[in-house]
C-alpha positions, -999 to +999 in steps of 0.1 A: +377+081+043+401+057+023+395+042-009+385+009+004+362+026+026+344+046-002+340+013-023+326-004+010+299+027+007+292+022-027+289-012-030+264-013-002+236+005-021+219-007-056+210+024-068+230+054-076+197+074-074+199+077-038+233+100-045+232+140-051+240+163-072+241+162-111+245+136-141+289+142-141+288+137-100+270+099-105+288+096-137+321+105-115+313+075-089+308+051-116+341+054-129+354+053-092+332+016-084+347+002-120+383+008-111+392+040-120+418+064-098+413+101-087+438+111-116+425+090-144+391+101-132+400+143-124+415+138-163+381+133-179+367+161-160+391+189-159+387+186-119+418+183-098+423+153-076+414+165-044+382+179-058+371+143-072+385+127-033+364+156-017+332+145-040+338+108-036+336+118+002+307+137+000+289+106-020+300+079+003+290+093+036+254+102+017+251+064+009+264+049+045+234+071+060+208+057+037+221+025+045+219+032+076+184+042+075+172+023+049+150+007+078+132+043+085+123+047+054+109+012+047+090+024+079+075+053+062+064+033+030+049+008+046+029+025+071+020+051+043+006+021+023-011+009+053-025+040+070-030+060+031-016+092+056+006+087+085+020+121+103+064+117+106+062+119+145+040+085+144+064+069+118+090+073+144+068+064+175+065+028+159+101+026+145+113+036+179+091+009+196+099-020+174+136-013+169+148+001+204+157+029+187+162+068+197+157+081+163+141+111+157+120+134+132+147+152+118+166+117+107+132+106+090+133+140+072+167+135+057+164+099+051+132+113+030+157+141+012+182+111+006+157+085-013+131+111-030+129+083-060+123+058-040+094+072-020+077+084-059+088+048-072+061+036-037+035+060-046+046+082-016+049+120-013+058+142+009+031+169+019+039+193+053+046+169+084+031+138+071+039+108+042+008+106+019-003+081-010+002+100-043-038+099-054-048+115-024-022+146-032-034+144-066-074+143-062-068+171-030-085+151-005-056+151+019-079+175+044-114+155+041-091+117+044-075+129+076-108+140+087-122+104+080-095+093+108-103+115+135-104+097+171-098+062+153-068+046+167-037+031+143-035-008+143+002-014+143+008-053+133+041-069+143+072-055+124+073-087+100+038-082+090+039-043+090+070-043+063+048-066+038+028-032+030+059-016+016+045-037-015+013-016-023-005-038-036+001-065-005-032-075+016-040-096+046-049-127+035-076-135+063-099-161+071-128-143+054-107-139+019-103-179+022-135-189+023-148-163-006-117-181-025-129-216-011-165-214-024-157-187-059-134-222-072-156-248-060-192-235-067-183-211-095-157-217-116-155-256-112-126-259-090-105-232-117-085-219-085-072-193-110-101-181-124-115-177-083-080-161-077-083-133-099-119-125-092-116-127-051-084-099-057-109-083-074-137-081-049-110-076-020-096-045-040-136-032-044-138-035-006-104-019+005-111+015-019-145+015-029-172-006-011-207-004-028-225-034-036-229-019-065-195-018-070-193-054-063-219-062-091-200-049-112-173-068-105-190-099-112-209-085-142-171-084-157-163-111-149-193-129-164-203-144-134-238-163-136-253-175-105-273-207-105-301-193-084-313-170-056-296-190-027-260-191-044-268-151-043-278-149-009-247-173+002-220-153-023-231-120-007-227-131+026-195-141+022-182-107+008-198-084+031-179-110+056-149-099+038-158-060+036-162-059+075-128-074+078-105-059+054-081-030+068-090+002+058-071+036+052-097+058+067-095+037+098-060+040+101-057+001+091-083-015+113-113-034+097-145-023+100-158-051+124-124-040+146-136-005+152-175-015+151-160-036+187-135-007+199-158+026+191-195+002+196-207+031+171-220+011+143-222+043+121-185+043+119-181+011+106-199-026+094-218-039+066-245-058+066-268-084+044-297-060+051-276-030+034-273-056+005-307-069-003-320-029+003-293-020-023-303+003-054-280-012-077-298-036-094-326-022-105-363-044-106-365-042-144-329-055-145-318-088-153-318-112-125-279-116-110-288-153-109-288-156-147-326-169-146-333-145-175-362-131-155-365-097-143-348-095-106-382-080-097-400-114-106-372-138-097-346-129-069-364-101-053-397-119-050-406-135-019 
């Protein structure tokens, strides 16, 4: 590989993370991308000159294959953010099938071994055969998650959409989010789009990791939310157990609950519903009303 060919390699990646070995071998390229030749270079080191050509090599051809596969490994990320556990074969399947591609398991693997920084910098680790999110590795429920997607099959949007998820915190902005948006600025927060903003992320977080409507309560408890009476309740609810039964979920390998409520017709598996709210424990009758009446919710919203 001649010099020109080397700097071509170089110059092609933006982080010298993705190169091996130790501080003097990165330290080494460096000096070879600001100018430097192998003599001027072997000088600082104590290293002949065919030694630094032979690591320069070795360097190059690691940063032309991440280059090459840089597309793999965005693969990986995404569908580990979308999927929370996605086994290598499947990464592949779907590479393979939106690419055209023949690559294989073993390619993944390396590309993995190549960019380890990368994948921690993405919240992705490497655990047996599969890519995993880092808090399921660190709270050990890798073997009761994949449990939770037994017999569920993987939604697999179009490769533009699919790549969004390499940004972890990215979410489907659906019809359902919109209207929650829509009604939080103009019937809560007096047209403050802002203010609606940051509380429907909220809510949309609480139903992609940790549904409750207790949980959701909270969430407007925080936020200081006062409701101007039982009906703006009843209508608010609505709208985010709309948005709960159509938010993609890990456990069911990216499908929404109302998606696999109409593939499995098992509504144990899946769906929430405004019965499961008003028979909620999580206000309790001596508590304060959500409505902001100042009566007890046992004398006010839940009195019919």
């Amino acid at each position: 590989m001649n010099k020109a060919e080397k700097l071509a390699a170089f110059n092609s990646i933006t982080d010298t993370d993705i190169l091996s070995g130790n501080k003097k071998s990165k330290q080494i390229v460096k000096m070879f991308l600001r100018g430097m030749t192998y003599k001027e270079i072997a000088a600082q080191f104590e290293l002949s000159t065919s030694r630094i050509g032979q690591l320069l090599d070795r360097q190059a051809k690691r940063a032309i294959f991440y280059k090459n596969n840089k597309l793999l490994l965005d693969y990986a990320i995404s569908l580990t953010h979308l999927y929370g556990i996605v086994h290598k074969d499947k990464v592949v399947e779907i590479y393979n099938r939106q690419n055209n591609a023949e690559v294989n398991s073993d390619t993944l693997a390396k590309i993995a071994r190549v960019a380890p920084l990368e994948l921690r910098n993405n919240f992705v680790v490497v655990f047996d055969d599969y890519f995993v999110e880092e808090t399921i590795i660190e709270y050990d429920e890798f073997e009761e998650q994949l449990r939770q997607r037994i017999g569920k099959p993987f939604y697999v949007p179009e490769q533009e959409e699919l790549l969004k998820y390499k940004e972890e915190s990215y979410h489907e902005i659906t019809k359902q989010y919109k209207a929650l948006l829509n009604y939080l600025s103009k019937n809560i927060f007096k047209g403050d789009f802002f203010k609606a903003e940051n509380l429907c992320s909220d809510i949309q977080g609480t139903c992609q990791y940790d549904f409750s409507m207790e949980n959701i309560i909270d969430v407007f408890n925080r936020r200081n939310v006062i409701f101007k009476n039982r009906d703006q309740v009843s209508e608010v609810m609505q709208l985010v157990i709309d948005l709960a039964n159509n938010t993609r979920l890990c456990e069911n390998n990216g499908h929404t609950p109302e998606e696999i409520l109409n593939i499995t017709k098992r509504p144990n598996l899946a769906g929430h519903s405004s019965e499961q709210a008003k028979s909620s424990k999580k206000v309790g009758r001596n508590d304060p009303c959500l409505c902001g009446s100042g009566k007890k919710y046992k004398k006010c919203c839940a009195y019919t």
